[in-house]
N, C-alpha and C positions, 0 to 999 in steps of 0.2 A: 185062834185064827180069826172067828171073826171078830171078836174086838179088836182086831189088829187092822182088819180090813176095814171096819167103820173109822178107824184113825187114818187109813193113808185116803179113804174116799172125802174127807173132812179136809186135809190137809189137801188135795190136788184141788177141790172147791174153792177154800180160801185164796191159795194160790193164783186159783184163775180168777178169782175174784179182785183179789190187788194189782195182778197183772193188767187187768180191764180199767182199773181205777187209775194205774201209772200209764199207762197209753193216753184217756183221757183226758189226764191233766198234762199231760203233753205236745197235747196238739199245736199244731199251728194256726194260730187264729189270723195271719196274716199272711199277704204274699212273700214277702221281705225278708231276707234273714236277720235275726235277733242280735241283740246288743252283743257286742265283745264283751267275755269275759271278763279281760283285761283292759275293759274301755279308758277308767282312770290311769290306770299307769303307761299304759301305750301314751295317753294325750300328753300327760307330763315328761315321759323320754322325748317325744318327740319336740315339746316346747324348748325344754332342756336342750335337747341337741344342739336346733337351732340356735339357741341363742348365745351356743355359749361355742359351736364348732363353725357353723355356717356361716354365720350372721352376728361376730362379733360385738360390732357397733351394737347389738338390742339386748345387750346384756344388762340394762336396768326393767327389761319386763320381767314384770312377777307371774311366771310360771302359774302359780297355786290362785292367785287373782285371776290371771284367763278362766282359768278351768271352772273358780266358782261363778261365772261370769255365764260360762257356757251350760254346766248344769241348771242351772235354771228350765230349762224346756224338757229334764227329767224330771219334774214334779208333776206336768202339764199332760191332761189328754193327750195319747200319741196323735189324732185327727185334728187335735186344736194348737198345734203349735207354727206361729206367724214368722214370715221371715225378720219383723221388727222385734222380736224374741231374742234377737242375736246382737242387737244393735252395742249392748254395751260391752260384749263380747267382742265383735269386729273392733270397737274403739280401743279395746285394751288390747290388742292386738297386730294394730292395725299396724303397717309401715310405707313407707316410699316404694313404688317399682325404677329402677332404672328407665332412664327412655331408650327406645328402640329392642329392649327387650323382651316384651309383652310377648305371649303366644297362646291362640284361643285356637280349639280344637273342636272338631264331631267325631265320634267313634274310633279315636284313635289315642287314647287314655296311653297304654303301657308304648308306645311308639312315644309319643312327647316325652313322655317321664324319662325314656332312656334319652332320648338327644337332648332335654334342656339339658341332663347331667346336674340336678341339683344348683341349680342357676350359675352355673359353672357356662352357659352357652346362653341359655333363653330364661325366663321366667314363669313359666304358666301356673296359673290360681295354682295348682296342688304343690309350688314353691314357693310360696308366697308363705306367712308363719299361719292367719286366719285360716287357710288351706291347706298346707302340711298338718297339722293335727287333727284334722276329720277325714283324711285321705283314704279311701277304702273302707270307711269305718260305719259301721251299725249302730241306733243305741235308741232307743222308747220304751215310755214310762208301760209300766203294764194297764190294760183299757180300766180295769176295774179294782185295781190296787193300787199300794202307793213305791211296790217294788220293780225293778226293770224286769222287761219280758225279755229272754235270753234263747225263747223260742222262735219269735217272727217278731217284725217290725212291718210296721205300714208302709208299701210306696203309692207311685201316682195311681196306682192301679187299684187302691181301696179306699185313699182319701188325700186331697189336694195338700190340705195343711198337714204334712206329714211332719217329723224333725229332721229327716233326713234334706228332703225336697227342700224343705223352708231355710234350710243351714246354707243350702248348694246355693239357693236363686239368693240370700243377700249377701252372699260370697261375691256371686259372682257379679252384679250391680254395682258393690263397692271397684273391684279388683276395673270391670270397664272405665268406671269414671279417674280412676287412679293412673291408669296407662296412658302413654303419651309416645311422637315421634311416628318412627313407620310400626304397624301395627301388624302382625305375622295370622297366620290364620293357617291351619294344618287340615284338610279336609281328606276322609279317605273314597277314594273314589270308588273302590270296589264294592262298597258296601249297596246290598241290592234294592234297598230302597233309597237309595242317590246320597251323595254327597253332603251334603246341604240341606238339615232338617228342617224344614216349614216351621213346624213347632219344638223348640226344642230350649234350652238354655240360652245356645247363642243367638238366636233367635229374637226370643220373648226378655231374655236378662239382660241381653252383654251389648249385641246391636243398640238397641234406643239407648242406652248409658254413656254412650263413648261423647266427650267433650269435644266440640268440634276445632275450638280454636288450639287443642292442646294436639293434634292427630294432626301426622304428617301427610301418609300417605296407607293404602291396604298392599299387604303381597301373600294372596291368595298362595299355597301350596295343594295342589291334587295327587295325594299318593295314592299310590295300586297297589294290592297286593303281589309279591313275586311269585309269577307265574299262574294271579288269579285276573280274575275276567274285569275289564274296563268298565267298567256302568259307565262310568262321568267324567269327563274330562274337560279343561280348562273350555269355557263358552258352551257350555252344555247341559241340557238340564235343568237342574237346581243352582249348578255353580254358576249358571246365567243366571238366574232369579235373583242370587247374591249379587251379582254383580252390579245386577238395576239395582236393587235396593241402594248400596252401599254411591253408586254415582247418583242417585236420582237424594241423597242427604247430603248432596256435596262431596264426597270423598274421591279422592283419588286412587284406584287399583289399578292391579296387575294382577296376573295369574301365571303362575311356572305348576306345569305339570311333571311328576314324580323328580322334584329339587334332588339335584344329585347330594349334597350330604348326607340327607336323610335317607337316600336309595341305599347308597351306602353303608352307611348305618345298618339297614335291615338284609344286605348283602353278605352282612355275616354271617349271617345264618343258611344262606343260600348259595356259599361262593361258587361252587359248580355247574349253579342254572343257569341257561342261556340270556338270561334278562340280567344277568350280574356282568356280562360279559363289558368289558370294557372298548371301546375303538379306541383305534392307536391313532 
């Protein structure tokens, strides 16, 4: 009995001893969630898809060329990766937007993605092919090796040159300077720090990008949550700071608060509240 007992006291030691060690090496060293498992294959269905269901006409991109195009900033310090990291990646990628398509957005991600409908209505960066293949997507080198961390990844909140950050802002510098016509803009007005982020992508990326001779005109949209609180509405706030900016570069706007197709749109899910109600 006690040799038996010095064996299971050995054994719970070890035990918690590995257990300590698998915890350890698990940590998250960043704020960010960690690369997809699936990062390569997800990028290539999705190039795939595109090119060959969506977006016919680009069925001469090489799928397998983007991606070794894009991996390159997996070799790279996760904190050292530049948005000119992407540049021959955007090139082999890159395509036409339609004009009067365009649609640039704040805080309002899965709302766009449902109404452009896959550029079936609108085009916003995550339908664009540069932009559909890192759409929701994770992925950095690990800090001190030369394998992906599938633990955390860096965002702005640990280091500026992140790969995520640095992928979005020459996404999105391209995608401004490429759009053309009237130019769409989806802001959510509920959101309680306003509208219209001071610092933000559209901001800092997408505003100073846009061609002037090639822009028609701006038509601000203000959506609300259904049946959540107004922060912002059209001439208020931030969506007034946009507004001077975007007149005080020449630009022509407008502003329509909660555009009825899009109200619409999210009235699906609400058709019984009072805010869905329709006049006759």
């Amino acid at each position: 009995m006690e040799g038996h007992g010095s064996t299971l006291v050995l054994l719970l030691l070890l035990q918690a001893a590995c257990g300590g060690h698998a915890e350890a090496s698990s940590g998250r060293q960043w704020s960010g969630e960690g690369t997809n498992p699936l990062l390569r294959s997800i990028f290539l269905g999705r190039c795939s898809d595109y090119i060959t269901l969506l977006s016919p006409e680009l069925r001469n991109k090489n799928c397998t060329a983007i991606w070794e195009a894009f991996r390159v900033v997996l070799d790279k310090d996760p904190c050292s990766v530049l948005p000119s990291d992407y540049d021959h990646f955007i090139n082999l990628s890159w395509h036409a937007i339609p004009r009067d398509k365009s649609l640039f957005w704040e805080n309002n991600h899965l709302l766009v993605s449902s109404f452009s409908q896959s550029t079936r209505r609108f085009v916003p960066l995550c339908d664009v092919l540069y932009g559909r293949v890192g759409d929701f997507m994770n992925w950095c080198r690990q800090k001190d090796a030369t394998g992906l961390d599938y633990q955390s990844c860096p965002t702005s909140a640990d280091c500026e040159n992140n790969p995520v950050d640095s992928y979005w802002k020459r996404a999105s510098v391209q995608y401004s300077k490429d759009s053309s016509g009237v130019i769409y803009v989806m802001l959510n007005g509920s959101d309680p720090n306003g509208a219209y982020p001071l610092k933000g992508f559209f901001a800092d990326y997408e505003i100073p990008y846009f061609q002037k001779d090639r822009v028609t005109r701006f038509e601000v949209w203000v959506m609300h949550e259904i049946g959540g609180p107004k922060v912002e509405s059209c001439g208020e706030g931030s969506v007034k700071i946009l507004e001077e900016r975007l007149r005080g570069m020449g630009f022509q706007y407008s502003c329509i608060n909660d555009y009825l197709p899009v109200k619409l749109l999210k009235c699906v899910d609400h058709s019984t509240h009072p805010d869905c109600v329709l006049n006759s």
